[in-house]
Every structure is written in C-alpha cells, then in structure tokens.
DSSP file (Angstrom, degrees, kcal/mol; ACC not computed):
  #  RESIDUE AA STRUCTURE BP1 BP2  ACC     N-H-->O    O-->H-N    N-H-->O    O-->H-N    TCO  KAPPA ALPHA  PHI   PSI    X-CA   Y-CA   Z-CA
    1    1 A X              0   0    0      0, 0.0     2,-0.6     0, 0.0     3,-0.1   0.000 360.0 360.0 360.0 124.8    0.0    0.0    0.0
    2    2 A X        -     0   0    0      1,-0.1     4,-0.1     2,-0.1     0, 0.0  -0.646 360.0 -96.3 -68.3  96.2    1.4    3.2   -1.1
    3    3 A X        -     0   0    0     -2,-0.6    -1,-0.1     1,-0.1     0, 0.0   0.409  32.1-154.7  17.2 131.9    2.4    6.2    1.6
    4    4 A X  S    S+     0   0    0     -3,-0.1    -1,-0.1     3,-0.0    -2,-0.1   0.807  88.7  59.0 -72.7 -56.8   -0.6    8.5    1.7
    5    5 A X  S    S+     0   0    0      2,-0.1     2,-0.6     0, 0.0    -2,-0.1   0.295  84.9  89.1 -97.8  -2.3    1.4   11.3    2.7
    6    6 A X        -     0   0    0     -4,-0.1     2,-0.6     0, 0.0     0, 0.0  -0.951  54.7-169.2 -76.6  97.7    3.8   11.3   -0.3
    7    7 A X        -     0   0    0     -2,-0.6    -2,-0.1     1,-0.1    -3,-0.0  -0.809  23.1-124.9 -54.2  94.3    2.5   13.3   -2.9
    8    8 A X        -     0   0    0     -2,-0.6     2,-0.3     1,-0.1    -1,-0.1  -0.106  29.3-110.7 -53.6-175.6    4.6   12.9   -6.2
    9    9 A X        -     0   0    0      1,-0.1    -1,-0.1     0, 0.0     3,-0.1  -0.821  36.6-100.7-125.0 122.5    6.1   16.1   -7.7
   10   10 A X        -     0   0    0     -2,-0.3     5,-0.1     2,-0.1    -1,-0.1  -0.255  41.3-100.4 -46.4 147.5    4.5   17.4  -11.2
   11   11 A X        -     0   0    0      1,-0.1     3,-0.4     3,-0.1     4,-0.2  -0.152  44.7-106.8 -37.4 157.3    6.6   16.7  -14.3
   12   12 A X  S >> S+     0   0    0      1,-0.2     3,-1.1     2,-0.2     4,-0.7   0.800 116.6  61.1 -82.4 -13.3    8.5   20.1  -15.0
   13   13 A X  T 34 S+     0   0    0      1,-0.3    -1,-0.2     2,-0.2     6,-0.1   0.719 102.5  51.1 -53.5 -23.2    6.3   20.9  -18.0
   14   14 A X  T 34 S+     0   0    0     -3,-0.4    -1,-0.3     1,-0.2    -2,-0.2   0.556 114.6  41.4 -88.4 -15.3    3.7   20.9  -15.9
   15   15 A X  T <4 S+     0   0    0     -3,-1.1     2,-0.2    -4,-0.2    -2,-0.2   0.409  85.9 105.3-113.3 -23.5    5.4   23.2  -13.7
   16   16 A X     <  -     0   0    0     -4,-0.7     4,-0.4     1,-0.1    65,-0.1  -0.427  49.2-163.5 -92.3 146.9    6.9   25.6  -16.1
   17   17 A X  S  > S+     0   0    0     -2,-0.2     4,-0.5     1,-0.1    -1,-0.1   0.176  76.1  89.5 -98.9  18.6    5.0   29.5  -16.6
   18   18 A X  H  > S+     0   0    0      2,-0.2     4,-1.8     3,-0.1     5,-0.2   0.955  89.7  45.5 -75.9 -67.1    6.9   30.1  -19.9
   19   19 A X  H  > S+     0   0    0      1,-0.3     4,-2.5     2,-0.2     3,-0.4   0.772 107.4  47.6 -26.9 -66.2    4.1   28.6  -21.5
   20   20 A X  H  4>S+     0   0    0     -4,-0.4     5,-0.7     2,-0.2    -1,-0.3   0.905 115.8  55.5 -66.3 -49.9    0.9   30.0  -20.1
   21   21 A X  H  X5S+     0   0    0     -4,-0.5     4,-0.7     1,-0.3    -2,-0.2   0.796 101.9  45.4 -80.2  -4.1    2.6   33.3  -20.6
   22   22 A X  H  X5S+     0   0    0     -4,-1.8     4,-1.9    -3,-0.4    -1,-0.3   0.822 111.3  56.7 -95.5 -33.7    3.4   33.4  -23.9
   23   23 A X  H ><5S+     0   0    0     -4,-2.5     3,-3.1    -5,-0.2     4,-0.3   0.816 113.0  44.6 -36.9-101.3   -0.1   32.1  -24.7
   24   24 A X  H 3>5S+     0   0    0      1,-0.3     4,-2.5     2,-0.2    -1,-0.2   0.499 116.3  42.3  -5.7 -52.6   -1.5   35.2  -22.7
   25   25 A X  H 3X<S+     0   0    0     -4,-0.7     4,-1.0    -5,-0.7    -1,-0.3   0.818 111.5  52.1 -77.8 -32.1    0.5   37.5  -24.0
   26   26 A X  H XX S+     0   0    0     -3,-3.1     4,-1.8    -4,-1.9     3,-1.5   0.981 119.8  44.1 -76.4 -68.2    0.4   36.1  -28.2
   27   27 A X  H >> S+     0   0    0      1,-0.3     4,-4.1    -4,-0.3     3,-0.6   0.892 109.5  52.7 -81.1 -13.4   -3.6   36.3  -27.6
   28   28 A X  H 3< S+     0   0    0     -4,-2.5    -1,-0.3     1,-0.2    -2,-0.2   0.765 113.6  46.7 -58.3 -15.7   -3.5   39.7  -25.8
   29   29 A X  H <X S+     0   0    0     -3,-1.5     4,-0.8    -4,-1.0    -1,-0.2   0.556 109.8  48.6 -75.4 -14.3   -1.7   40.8  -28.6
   30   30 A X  H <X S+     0   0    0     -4,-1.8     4,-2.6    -3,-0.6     5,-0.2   0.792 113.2  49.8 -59.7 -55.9   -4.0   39.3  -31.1
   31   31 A X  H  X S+     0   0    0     -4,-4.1     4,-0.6    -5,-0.4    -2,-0.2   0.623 114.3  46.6 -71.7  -3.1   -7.0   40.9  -29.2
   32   32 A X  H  > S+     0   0    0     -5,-0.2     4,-3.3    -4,-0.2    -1,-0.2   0.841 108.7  51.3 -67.9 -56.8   -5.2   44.2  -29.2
   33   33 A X  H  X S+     0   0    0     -4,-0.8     4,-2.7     2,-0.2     5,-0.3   0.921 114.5  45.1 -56.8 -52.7   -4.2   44.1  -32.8
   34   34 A X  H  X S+     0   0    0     -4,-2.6     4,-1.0     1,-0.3    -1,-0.2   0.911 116.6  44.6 -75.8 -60.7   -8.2   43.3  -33.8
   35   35 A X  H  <>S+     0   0    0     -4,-0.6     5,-0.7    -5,-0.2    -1,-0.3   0.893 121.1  41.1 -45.1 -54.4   -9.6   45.9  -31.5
   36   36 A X  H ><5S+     0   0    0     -4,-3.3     3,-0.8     1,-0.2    -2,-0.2   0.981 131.2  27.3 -49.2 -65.7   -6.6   48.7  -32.8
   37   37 A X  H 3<5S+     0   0    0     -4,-2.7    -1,-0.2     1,-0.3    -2,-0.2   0.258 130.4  37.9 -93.6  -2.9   -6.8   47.7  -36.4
   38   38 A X  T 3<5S-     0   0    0     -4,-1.0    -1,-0.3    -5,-0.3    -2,-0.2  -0.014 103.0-135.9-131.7   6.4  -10.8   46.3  -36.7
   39   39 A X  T < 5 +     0   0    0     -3,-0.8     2,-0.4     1,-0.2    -3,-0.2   0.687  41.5 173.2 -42.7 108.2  -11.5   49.4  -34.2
   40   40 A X      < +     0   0    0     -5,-0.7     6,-0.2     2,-0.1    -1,-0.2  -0.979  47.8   0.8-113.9  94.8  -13.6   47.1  -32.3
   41   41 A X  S    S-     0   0    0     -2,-0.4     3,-0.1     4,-0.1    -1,-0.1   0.132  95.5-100.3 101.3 -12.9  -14.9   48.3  -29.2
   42   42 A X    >>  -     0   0    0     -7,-0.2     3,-2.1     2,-0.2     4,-1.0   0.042  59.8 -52.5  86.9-163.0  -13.8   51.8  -28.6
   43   43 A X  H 3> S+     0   0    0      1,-0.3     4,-1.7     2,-0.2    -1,-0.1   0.754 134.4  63.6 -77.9  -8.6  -10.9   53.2  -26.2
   44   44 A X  H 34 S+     0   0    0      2,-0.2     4,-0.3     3,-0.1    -1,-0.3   0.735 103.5  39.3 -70.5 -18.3  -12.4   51.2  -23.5
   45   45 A X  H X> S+     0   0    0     -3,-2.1     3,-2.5     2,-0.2     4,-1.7   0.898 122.4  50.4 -92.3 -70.9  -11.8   47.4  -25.2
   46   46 A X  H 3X S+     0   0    0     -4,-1.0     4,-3.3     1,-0.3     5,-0.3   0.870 107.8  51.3 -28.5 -60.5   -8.1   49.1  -26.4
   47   47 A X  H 3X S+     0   0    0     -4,-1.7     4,-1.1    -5,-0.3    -1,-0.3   0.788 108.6  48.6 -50.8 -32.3   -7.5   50.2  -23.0
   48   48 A X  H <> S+     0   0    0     -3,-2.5     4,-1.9    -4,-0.3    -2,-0.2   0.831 113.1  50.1 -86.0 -41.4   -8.2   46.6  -21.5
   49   49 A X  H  < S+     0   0    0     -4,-1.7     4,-0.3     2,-0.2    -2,-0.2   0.805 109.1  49.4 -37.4 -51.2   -5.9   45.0  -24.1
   50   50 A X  H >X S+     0   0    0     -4,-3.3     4,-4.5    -5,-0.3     3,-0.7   0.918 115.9  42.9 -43.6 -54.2   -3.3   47.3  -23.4
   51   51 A X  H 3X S+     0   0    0     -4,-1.1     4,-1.9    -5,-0.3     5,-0.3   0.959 111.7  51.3 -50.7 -66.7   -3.8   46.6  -19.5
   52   52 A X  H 3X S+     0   0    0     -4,-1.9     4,-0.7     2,-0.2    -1,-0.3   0.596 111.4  53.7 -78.6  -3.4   -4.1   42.9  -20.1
   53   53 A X  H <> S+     0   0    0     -3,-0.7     4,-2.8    -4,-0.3    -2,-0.2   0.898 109.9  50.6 -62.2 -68.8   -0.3   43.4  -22.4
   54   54 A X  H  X S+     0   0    0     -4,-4.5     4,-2.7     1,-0.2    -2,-0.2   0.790 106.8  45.7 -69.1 -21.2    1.2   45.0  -19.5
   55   55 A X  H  X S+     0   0    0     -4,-1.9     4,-4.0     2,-0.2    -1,-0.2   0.889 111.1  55.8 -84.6 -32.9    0.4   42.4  -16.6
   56   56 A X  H  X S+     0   0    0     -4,-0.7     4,-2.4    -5,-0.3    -2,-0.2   1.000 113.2  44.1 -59.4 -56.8    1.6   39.7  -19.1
   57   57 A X  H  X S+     0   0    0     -4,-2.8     4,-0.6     2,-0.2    -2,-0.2   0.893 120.0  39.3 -18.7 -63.0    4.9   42.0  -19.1
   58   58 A X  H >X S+     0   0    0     -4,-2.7     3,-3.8     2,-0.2     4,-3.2   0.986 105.9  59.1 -67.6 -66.6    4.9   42.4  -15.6
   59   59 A X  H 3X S+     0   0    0     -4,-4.0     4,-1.0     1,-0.2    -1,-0.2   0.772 113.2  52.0 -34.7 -31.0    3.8   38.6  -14.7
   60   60 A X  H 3X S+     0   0    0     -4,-2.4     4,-0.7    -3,-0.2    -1,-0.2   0.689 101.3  60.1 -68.4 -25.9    7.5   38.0  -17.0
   61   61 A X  H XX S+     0   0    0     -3,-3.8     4,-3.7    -4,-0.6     3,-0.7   0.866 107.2  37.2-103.9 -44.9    9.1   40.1  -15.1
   62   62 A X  H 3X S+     0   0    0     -4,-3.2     4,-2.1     1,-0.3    -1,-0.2   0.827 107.3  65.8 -85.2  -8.7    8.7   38.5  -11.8
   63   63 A X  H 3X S+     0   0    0     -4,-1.0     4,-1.2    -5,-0.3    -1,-0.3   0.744 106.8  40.9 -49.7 -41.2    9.0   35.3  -13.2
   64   64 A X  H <X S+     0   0    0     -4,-0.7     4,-1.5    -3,-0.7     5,-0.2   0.533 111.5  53.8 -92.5 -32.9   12.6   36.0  -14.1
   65   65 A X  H  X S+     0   0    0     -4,-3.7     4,-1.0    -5,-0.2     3,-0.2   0.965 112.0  47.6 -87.5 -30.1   13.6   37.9  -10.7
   66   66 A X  H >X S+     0   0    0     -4,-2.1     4,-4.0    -5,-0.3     3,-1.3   0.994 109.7  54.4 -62.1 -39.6   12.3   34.8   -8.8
   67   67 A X  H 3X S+     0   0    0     -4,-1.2     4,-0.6     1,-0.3    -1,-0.2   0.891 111.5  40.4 -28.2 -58.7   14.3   33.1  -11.2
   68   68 A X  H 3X S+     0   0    0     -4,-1.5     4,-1.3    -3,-0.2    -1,-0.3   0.711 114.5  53.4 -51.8 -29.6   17.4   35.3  -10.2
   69   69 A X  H XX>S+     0   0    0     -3,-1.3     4,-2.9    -4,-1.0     5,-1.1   0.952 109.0  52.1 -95.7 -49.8   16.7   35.1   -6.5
   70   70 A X  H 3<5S+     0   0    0     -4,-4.0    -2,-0.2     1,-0.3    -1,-0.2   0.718 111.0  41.0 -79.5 -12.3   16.5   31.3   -6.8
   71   71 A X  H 3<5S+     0   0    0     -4,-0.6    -1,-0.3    -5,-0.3    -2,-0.2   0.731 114.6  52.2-106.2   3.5   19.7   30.7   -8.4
   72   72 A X  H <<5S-     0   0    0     -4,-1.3    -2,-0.2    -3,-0.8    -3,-0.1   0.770 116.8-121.4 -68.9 -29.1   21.6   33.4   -6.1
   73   73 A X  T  <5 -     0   0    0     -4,-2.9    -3,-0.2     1,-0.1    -4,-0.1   0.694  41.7-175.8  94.7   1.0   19.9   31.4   -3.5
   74   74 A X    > < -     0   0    0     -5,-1.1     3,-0.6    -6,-0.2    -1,-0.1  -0.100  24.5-137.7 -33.8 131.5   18.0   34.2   -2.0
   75   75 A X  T 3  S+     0   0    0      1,-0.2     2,-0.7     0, 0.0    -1,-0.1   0.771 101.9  56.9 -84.9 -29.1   16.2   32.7    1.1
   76   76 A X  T 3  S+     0   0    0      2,-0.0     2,-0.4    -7,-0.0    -1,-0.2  -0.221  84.5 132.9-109.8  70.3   12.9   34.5    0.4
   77   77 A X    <   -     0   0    0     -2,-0.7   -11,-0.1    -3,-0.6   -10,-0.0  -0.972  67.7-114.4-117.0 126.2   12.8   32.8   -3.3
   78   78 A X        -     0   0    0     -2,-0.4     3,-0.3     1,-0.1    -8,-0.1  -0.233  39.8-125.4 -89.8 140.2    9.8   31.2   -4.4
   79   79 A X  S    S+     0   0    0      1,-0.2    -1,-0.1     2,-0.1    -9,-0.0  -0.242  82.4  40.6 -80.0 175.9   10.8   27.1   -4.8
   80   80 A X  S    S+     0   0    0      1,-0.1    -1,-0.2    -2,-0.1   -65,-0.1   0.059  86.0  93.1  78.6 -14.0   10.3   25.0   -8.2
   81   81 A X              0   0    0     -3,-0.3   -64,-0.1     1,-0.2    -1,-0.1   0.417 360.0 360.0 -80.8   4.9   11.4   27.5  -10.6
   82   82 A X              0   0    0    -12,-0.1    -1,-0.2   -11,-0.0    -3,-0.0   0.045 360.0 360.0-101.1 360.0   15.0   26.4  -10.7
C-alpha cells in the first residue's frame, strides 16, 4: 500500500510559466491588434488590451527575478522555478 502522505512532484512541463505566458501574451496581442486595427470596441476594449499586455509583461518580469533570486539562493525565493 502506497504512503498517503507522499505526494509525487509534477513533471517540469507541468510546472513551467513560460508557456501559459506566452499564450497570454500572443492572444492579448492578437486581441489588441483586432480591437486597434478592426476598431472594435472603442478606447475602452483598447485600453483593456493594453492593460491585459502589461500584466503579461509584468507577470514576466517576476518570473525572471524569482528566477534570479533562486539561483543566487535568496532565502525568500519562491521554490520549483530552478
């Protein structure tokens, strides 16, 4: 009977945010482009595309300083990203 109290560990594909964020970011930039160039929705839909740009930006950005922190070895570095 197998340990309950072991949980295996996702695969690292399963683990990795590269993915999800370049989706996010490819269709907020699709739905930007279509709203800019289709003007589709008025400066409020643009504005919410823009918005939804920058958090993918941002969401990169801290993805890559945990990164940093985790291979400096920073103690308050978020695990699994190594």
């Amino acid at each position: 009977m197998p340990d309950e109290t072991s949980i295996p560990e996702l695969p690292a594909r399963l683990r990795a945010p590269e993915p999800v964020i370049v989706v996010g970011m490819v269709a907020w930039l699709v739905a930007t482009l279509a709203v800019w160039i289709g003007d589709l929705g008025g400066d409020h839909a643009l504005a919410i595309c823009l918005v939804g740009l920058g958090v993918g930006v941002a969401g990169t950005a801290i993805v890559l300083a945990q990164r940093g922190a985790v291979r400096r070895g920073s103690r308050g570095a978020q695990e699994g990203l190594d």
